[in-house]
C-alpha positions in Angstrom: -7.1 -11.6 1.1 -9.8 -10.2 3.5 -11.1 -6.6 3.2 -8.3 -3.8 4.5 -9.1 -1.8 6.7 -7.9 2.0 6.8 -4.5 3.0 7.2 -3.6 3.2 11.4 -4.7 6.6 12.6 -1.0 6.8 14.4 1.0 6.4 11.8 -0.4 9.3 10.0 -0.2 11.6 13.6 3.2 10.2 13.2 3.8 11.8 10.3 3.1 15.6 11.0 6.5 14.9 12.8 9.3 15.7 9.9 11.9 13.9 12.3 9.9 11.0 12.8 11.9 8.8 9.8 11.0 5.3 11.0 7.3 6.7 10.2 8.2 8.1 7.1 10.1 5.4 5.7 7.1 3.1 6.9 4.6 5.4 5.1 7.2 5.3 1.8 7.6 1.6 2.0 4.3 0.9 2.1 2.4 3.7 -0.5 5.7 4.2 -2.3 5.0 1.2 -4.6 1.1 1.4 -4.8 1.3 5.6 -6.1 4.5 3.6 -8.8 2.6 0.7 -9.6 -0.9 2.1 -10.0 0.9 4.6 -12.3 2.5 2.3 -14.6 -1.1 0.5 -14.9 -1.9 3.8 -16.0 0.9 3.4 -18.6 3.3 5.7 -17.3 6.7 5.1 -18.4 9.0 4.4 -15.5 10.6 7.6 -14.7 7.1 9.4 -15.5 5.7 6.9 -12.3 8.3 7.3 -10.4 8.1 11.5 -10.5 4.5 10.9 -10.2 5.2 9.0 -7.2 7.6 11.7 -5.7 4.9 14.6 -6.5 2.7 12.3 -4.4 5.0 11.6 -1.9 5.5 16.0 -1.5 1.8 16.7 -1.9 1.7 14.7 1.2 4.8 15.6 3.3 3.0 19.4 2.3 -0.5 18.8 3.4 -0.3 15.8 6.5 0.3 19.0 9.1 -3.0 20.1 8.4 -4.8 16.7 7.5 -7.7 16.1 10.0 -7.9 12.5 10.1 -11.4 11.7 10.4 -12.3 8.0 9.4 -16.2 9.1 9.1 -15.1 11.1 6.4 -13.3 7.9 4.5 -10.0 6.2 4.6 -6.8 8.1 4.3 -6.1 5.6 0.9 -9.2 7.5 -0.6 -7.8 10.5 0.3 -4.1 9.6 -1.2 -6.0 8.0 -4.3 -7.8 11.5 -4.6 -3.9 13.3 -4.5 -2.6 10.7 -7.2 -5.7 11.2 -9.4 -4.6 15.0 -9.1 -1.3 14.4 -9.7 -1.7 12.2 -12.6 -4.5 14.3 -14.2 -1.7 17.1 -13.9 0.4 14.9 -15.4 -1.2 13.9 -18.4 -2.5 17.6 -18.8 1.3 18.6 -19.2 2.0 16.2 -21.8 -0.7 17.4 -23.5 0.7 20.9 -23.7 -2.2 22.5 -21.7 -1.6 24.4 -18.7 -1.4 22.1 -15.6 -4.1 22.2 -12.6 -2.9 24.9 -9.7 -4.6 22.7 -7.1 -6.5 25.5 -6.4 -10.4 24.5 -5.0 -11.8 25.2 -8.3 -9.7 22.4 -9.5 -10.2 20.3 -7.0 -14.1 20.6 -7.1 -13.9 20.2 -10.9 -12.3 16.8 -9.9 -14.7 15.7 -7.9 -17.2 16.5 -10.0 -15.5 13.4 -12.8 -14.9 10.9 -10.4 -12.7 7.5 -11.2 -13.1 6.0 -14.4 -15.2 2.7 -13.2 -12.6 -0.1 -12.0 -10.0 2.6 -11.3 -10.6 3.2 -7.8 -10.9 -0.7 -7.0 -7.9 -1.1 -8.9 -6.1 1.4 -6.9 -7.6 -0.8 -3.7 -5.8 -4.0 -5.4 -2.9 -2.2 -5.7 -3.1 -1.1 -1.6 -4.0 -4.8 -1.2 -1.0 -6.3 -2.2 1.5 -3.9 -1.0 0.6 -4.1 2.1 0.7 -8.1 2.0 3.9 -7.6 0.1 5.1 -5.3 2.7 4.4 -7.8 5.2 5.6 -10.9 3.7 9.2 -9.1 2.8 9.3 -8.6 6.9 8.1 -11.7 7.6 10.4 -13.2 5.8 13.6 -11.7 7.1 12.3 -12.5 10.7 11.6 -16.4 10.2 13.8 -19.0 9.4 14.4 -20.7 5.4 12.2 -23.5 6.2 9.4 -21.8 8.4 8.9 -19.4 5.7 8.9 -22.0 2.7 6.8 -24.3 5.3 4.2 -21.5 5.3 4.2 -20.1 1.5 4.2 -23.4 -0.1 0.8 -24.2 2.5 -0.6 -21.3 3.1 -0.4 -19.8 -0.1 0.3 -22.3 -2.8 -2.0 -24.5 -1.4 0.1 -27.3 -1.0 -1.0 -30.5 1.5 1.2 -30.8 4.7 2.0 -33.8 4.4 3.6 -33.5 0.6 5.1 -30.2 2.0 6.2 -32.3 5.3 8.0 -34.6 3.2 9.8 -32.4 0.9 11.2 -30.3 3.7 11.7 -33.1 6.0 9.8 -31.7 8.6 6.5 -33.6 10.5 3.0 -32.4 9.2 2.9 -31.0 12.5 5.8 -28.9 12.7 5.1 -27.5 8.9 2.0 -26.1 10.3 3.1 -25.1 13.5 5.8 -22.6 11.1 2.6 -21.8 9.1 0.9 -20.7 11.9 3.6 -19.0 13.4 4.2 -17.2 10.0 0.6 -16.5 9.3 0.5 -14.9 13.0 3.0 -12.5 12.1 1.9 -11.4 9.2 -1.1 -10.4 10.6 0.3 -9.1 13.2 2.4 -6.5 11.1 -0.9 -6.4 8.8 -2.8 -5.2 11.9 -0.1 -2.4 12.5 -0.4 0.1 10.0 -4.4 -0.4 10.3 -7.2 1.2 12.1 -7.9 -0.8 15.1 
């Protein structure tokens, strides 16, 4: 998959709106499984990454009325992977019996100062990657007919020929990738909607 952009700059302005749910759940649908699954790659048991995921979730709800969005100054998913490397450093620093991080700027500048184990941070962008195009693919799915959708996974994605693909859904070569194009469109389009411009 091609290189993501940043997260849509309106989705975020969005969210300094508590009332706003369709951009909440939006924002939780799509960074609700990265924060859980990048924390069980971390080897987090599964209620330990999903209360890591729900401090996350707060530390944002607590800090997006007075987040600046500047995209000069990075991407907001650099930002969030900075608040889950706090939150799991916390974490792990509990379970260790040592007094937690206050999230105080001392903290936060000793952070910086020990940034991401090499390979963390691009395997927190793997993990942005692919729920995003799982994301997409779940709406897609619901929005497209049985065989458009099989049309296009089994082309587009398994790398199947048309014509084999054709002749297994009973379709012409042209009509399986006239439903992989149509599919394909949409999924960018959806892509394209939680992204910077």
């Amino acid at each position: 998959m091609a290189e993501i952009p940043a997260t849509r700059a309106s989705l975020l302005v969005r969210l300094r709106d508590p009332r706003d749910g369709a951009a909440w759940t939006q924002f939780v649908e799509l960074y609700g499984p990265v924060v859980y699954g990048y924390a069980r790659k971390q080897r987090l048991q599964d209620a330990d990454a999903a209360d890591l995921c729900q401090e996350v979730l707060r530390a944002v709800a607590g800090a997006v009325g007075r987040l600046e969005y500047d995209p000069a100054r990075g991407a907001f998913r650099n930002w969030l992977f900075t608040v889950v490397r706090h939150k799991l450093w916390n974490w792990r620093a509990a379970q260790e019996n040592r007094t937690p991080g206050s999230g105080d700027s001392a903290t936060h500048l000793l952070l910086e100062q020990y940034p991401a184990p090499a390979g963390e941070e691009a395997a927190w962008d793997t993990e942005c990657e692919d729920q995003l195009f799982a994301w997409a693919c779940a709406r897609v799915r619901r929005e497209v007919t049985d065989v458009t959708w099989r049309a296009f996974w089994r082309t587009a994605i398994d790398g199947r020929p048309g014509k084999q693909v054709a002749a297994e859904l009973g379709l012409s070569v042209t009509a399986v990738y006239s439903a992989r194009s149509r599919a394909l469109a949409r999924l960018k389009e959806l892509i394209h909607s939680v992204q910077e411009p």
